[in-house]
Structure formats: C-alpha cells, structure tokens
C-alpha positions in Angstrom: -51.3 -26.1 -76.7 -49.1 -26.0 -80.0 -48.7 -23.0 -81.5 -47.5 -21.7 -85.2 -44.3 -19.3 -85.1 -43.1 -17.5 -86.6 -39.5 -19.0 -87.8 -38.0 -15.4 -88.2 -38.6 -14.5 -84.6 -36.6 -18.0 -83.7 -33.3 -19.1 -83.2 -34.7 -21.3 -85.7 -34.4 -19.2 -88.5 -31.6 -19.7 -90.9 -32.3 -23.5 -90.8 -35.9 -22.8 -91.9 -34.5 -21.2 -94.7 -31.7 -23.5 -95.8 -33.1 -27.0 -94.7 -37.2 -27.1 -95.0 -37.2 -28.1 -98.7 -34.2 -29.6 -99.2 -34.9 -32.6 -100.5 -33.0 -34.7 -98.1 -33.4 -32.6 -94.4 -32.7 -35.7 -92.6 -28.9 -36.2 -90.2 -28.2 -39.1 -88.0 -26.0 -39.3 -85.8 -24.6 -42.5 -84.2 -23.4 -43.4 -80.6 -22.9 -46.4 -78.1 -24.3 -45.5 -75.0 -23.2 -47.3 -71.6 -25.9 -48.7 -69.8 -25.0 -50.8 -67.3 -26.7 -48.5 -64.7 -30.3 -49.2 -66.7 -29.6 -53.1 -66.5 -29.3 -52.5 -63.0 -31.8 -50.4 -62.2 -34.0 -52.9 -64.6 -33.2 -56.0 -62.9 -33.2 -54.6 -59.3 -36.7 -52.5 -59.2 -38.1 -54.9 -62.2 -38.5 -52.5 -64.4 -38.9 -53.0 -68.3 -35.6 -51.5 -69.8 -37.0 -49.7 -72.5 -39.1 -48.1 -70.2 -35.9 -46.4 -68.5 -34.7 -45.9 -71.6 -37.3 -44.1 -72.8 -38.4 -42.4 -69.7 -34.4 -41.0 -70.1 -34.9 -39.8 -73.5 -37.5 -37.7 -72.4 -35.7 -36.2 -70.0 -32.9 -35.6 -71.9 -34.7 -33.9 -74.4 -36.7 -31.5 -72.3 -33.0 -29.7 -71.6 -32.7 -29.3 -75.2 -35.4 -26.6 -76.0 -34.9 -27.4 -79.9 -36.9 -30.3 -79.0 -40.3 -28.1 -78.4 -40.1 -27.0 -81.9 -40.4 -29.2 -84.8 -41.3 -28.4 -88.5 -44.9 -29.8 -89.3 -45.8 -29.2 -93.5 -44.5 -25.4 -94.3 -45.0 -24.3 -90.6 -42.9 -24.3 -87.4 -45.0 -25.6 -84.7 -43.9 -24.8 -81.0 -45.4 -27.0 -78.3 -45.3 -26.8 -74.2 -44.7 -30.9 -73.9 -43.0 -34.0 -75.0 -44.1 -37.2 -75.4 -41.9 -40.7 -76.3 -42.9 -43.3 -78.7 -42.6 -46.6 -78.8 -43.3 -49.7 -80.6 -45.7 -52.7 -79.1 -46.4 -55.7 -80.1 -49.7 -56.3 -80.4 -52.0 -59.8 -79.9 -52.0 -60.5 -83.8 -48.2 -60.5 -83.8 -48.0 -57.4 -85.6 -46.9 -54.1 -84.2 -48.8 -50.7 -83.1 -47.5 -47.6 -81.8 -48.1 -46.4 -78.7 -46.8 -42.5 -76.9 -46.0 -41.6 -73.7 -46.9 -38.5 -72.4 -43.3 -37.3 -70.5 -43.2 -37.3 -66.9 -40.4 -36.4 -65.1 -41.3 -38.9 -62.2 -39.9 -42.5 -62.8 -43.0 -44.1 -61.3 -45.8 -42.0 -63.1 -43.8 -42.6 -66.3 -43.8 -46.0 -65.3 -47.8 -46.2 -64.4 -48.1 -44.4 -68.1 -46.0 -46.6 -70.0 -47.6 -50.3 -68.7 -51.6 -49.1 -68.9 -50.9 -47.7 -72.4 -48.5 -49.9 -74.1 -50.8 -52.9 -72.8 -54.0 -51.1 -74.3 -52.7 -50.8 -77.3 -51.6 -54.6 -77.4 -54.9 -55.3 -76.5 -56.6 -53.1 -78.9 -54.0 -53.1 -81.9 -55.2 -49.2 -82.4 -52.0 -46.9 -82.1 -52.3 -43.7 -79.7 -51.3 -40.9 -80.9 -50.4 -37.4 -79.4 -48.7 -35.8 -82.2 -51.4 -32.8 -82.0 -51.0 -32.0 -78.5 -47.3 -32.8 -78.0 -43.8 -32.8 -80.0 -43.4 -36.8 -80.0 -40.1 -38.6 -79.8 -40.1 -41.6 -81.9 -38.1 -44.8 -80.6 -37.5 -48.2 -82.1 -36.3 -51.0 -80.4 -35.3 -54.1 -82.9 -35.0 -56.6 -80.0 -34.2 -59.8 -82.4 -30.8 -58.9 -83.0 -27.9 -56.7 -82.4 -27.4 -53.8 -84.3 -24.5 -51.1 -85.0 -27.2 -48.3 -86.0 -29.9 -48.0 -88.5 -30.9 -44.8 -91.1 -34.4 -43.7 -91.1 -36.4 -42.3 -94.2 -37.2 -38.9 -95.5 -40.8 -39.2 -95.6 -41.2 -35.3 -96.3 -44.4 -35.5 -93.8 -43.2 -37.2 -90.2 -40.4 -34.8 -89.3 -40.3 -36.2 -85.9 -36.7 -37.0 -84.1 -36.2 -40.6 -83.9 -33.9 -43.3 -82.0 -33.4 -47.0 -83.0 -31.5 -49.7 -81.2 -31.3 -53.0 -81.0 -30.4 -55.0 -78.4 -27.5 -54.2 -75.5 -24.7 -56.5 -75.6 -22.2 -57.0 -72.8 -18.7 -56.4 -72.5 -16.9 -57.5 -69.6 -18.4 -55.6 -66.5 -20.5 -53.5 -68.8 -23.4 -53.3 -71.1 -23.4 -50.9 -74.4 -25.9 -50.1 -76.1 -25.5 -48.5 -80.5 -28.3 -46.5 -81.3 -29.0 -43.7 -84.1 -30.8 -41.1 -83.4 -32.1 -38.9 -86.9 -33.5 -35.4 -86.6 -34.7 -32.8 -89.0 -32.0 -30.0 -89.4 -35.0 -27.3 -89.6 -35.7 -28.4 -86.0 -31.8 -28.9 -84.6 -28.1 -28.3 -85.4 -25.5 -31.1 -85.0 -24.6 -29.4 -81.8 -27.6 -29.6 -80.2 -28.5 -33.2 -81.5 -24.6 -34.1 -79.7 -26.2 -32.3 -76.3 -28.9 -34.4 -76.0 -26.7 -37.5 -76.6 -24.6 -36.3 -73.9 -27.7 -35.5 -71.5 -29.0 -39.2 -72.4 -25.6 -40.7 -71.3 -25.7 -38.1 -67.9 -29.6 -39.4 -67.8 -28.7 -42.8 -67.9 -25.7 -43.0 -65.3 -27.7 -40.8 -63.0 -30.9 -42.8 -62.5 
C-alpha cells in the first residue's frame, strides 16, 4: 500500500527541497525511439501496438526505483506498484482514461489491457488507480505525426507522462518521437535518460 516518507531519509531529499514549490517543477525530455521490433511483434502475434508500448514502459520503469516515489500535495508518497495509463476512445466519441495495473507477463498485460480499455469504452467512466499505485500517464495522438509535445504544470497531477503520435517509417525501420515530462521532486535528468535507455533495451528485446 502507499506510504508517506519521509523526504529527508530519501535519496529524494535535496530535490524536495529545491523543486516542490517551484513554480515550474516540470522537465521534458525528448527522444525518437526505434521500434521496428514492436511493429513486428504487433503485426506477427496481433497485438495492439500501444499495448507493447505500454506494457514496455512499465517495465522500464520498474528498474528505475525513482518511479515508486512521486510527490502527491506537500507529501512524498512511496508505493510497492506501477500502473500505465492510457487514453480510449469511448462510444460518444469522446475520450476516457483507462490504467493498467503492470504486469511483467506480456500476456496478462495483454488480458488486462483489452477487458479494461474496452470497459471503459463501453462505460465512458475512467478507472483510476492513482491511490493504490504510482501511475504512468501515456498519450497517443494517433491523427498525425508529431516531433514531441510539452505537458502542463498543473501543481496537483505530478505524475510522469509520455506522448507520441504516430510511428513513421524510414527505410527498413520505424521511429517513433515521444516526450516524456516528469516532476524533478520525483527524478533527476539522469535517471529520467535511464529509463529512456531501458525503454529502447525494452523495446528491442521483446
């Protein structure tokens, strides 16, 4: 179950300090990931893409323990699991949000990500485990290609967050831009650039 901690007794500590209220605490970082392995993994086990996608941001991040800690109002919270985010449309047109509790087996990921993402299309109510797990959000702006995108400061969803748009090819091989914001209370650049790394590992490794 989540926990308060105490920031002083954390690795955490000098970023409380300097980064919970400044008035901009947000960084994003930008990278074009290869991932012509999760086309072909997609296409040959018909699998949804962004399912693999997201099923590899998970796994990424639970090898970056900075992830289990995230600052929620004044306090840091540390939680034992992860969850991904995403984005479905739902029957009116509009769009609900839907998380994924983290597996670290493909399939049950998989069995997860359809019975969820299709009950929230179905019920147009979002599901949310933001008070049992750190969530991951993802956005996935499937109309157009894009070369990154800045989230807000909201001063209340502190949450990491990943947007992309959709993967374009390039000769033998498909890349894919995405941003990926985090709040400097919970990460440093360096850990924010080895989870990037991990993602990329992630991906080619499926």
């Amino acid at each position: 179950m989540p926990k308060e901690i105490n920031p002083k007794e954390t690795t955490r500590a000098a970023a409380y300090k300097l980064w919970l209220k400044a008035p901009n605490p947000m960084v994003t970082f930008f990278k074009t990931l290869d991932v012509t392995n999760l086309v072909k993994v997609s296409k040959k086990r018909n699998l949804k893409f962004n399912m693999l996608l997201d099923f590899c941001i998970g796994k990424a991040a639970t090898q970056v323990k900075e992830f289990y800690m995230l600052p929620v109002g004044e306090k840091l919270i540390q939680y034992d699991t992860l969850a991904v985010n995403t984005i479905v449309k739902n029957k009116t047109g509009e769009v609900s949000s839907c998380d994924i509790l983290f597996e670290p087996d493909l399939d049950a990921f998989n069995r997860e990500y359809l019975t969820y993402t299709a009950q929230v299309a179905q019920t147009c109510q979002d599901r949310d485990l933001s008070a049992t797990s750190m969530v991951i959000g993802t956005s996935a702006i499937l109309d157009t290609e894009i070369d990154g995108a800045v989230g807000m400061n909201s001063g209340i969803f502190n949450n990491p967050f990943l947007i992309w748009g959709r993967y374009r090819k390039k000769f033998f091989k498909y890349q894919l831009p995405i941003s990926f914001q985090f709040h400097h209370t919970q990460m440093d650049g360096a850990h924010a650039g080895k989870f990037l790394e991990k993602l990329q590992q992630e991906i080619n490794h499926l």
